[in-house]
C-alpha distance (Angstrom), angle and dihedral (degrees) to the residues before:
residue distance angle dihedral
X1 . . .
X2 3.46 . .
X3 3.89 94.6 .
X4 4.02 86.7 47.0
X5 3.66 84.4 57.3
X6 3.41 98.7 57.6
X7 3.31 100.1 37.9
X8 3.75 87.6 62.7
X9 4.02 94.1 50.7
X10 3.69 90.8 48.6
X11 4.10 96.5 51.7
X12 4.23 85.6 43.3
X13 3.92 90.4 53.7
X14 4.12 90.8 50.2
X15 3.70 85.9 43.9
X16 4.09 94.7 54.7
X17 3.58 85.5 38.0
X18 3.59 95.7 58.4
X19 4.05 89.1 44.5
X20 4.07 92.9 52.3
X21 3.68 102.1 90.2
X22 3.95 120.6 -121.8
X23 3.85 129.6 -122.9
X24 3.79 106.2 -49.0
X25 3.71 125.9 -146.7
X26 3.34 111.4 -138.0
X27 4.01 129.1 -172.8
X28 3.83 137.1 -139.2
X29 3.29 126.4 -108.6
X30 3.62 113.0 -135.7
X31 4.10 124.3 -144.6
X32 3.88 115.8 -159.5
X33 3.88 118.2 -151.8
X34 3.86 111.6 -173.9
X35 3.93 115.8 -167.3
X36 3.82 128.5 170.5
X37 3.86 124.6 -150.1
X38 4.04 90.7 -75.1
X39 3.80 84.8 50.3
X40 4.13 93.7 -116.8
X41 3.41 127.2 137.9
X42 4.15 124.2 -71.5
X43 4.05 124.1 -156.7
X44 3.46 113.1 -148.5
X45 4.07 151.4 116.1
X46 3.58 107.7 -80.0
X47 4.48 107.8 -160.3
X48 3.75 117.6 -157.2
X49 3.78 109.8 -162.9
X50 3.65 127.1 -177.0
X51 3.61 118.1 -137.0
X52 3.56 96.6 -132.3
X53 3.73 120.8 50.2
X54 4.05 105.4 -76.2
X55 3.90 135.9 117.8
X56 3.82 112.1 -59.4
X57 3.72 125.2 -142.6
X58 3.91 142.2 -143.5
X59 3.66 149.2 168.8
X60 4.25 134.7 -171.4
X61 3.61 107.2 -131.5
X62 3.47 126.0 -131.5
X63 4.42 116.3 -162.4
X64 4.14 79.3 5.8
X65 3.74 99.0 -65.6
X66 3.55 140.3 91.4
X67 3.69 129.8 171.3
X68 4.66 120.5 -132.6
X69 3.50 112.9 -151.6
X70 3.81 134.5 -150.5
X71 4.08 92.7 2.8
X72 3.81 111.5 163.7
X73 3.46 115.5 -121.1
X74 4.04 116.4 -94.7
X75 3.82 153.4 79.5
X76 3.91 119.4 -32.8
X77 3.48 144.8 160.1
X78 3.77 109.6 -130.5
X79 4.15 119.4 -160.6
X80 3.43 127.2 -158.7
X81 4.04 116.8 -154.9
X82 3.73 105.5 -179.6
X83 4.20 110.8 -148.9
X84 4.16 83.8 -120.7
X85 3.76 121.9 30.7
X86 3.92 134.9 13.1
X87 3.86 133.5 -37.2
X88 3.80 118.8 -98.6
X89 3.87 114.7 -119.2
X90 3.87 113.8 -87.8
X91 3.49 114.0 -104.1
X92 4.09 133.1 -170.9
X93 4.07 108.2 -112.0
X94 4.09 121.6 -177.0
X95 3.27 112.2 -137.7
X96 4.20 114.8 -149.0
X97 4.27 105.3 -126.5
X98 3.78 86.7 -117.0
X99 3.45 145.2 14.2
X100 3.69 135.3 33.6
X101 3.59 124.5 -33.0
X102 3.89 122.9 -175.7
X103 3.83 115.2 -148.4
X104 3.57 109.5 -155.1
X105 4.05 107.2 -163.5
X106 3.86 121.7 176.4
X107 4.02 116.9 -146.2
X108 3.46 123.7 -145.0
């Protein structure tokens, strides 16, 4: 009986290990603030692209902002292609590996 016993406790602790959920990785979410030189708000297509070869992200601001979700964390180069007017420069942006980031961008 005794055996039986612990038989049983030892398959219910693999069970309820198997049902506790591992390390997760969890993303950042990104918020995008676009300014011009008078500090009001830019519309536009804002590009996140990573430097190595993984899935890149954007988002079309409305009011100048627009908010990325589950981004990994890592190097990009972000964009910024205002509806009227000329793109902003690239530039290289880290990105934490969780989170929120804000992504301040200034317009031309």
């Amino acid at each position: 009986m005794r055996r039986f016993v612990a038989t049983i406790l030892c398959a219910l602790s693999l069970s309820v290990g198997l049902l506790v959920p591992g390390h997760a990785s969890a993303d950042a979410v990104v918020h995008v603030i676009i300014r011009n030189i008078d500090e009001r708000p830019v519309d536009g297509l804002v590009k996140l692209k990573p430097l190595d070869d993984g899935k890149s992200f954007s988002c079309s601001t409305v009011k100048g902002t627009c908010t990325i979700s589950s981004v990994p964390g890592g190097s990009y180069i972000v964009t910024f292609q205002p509806n009227k007017g000329r793109s902003t420069a690239p530039r290289k942006v880290m990105i934490p590996p969780d989170g929120e980031a804000d992504l301040h961008i200034s317009a031309k």
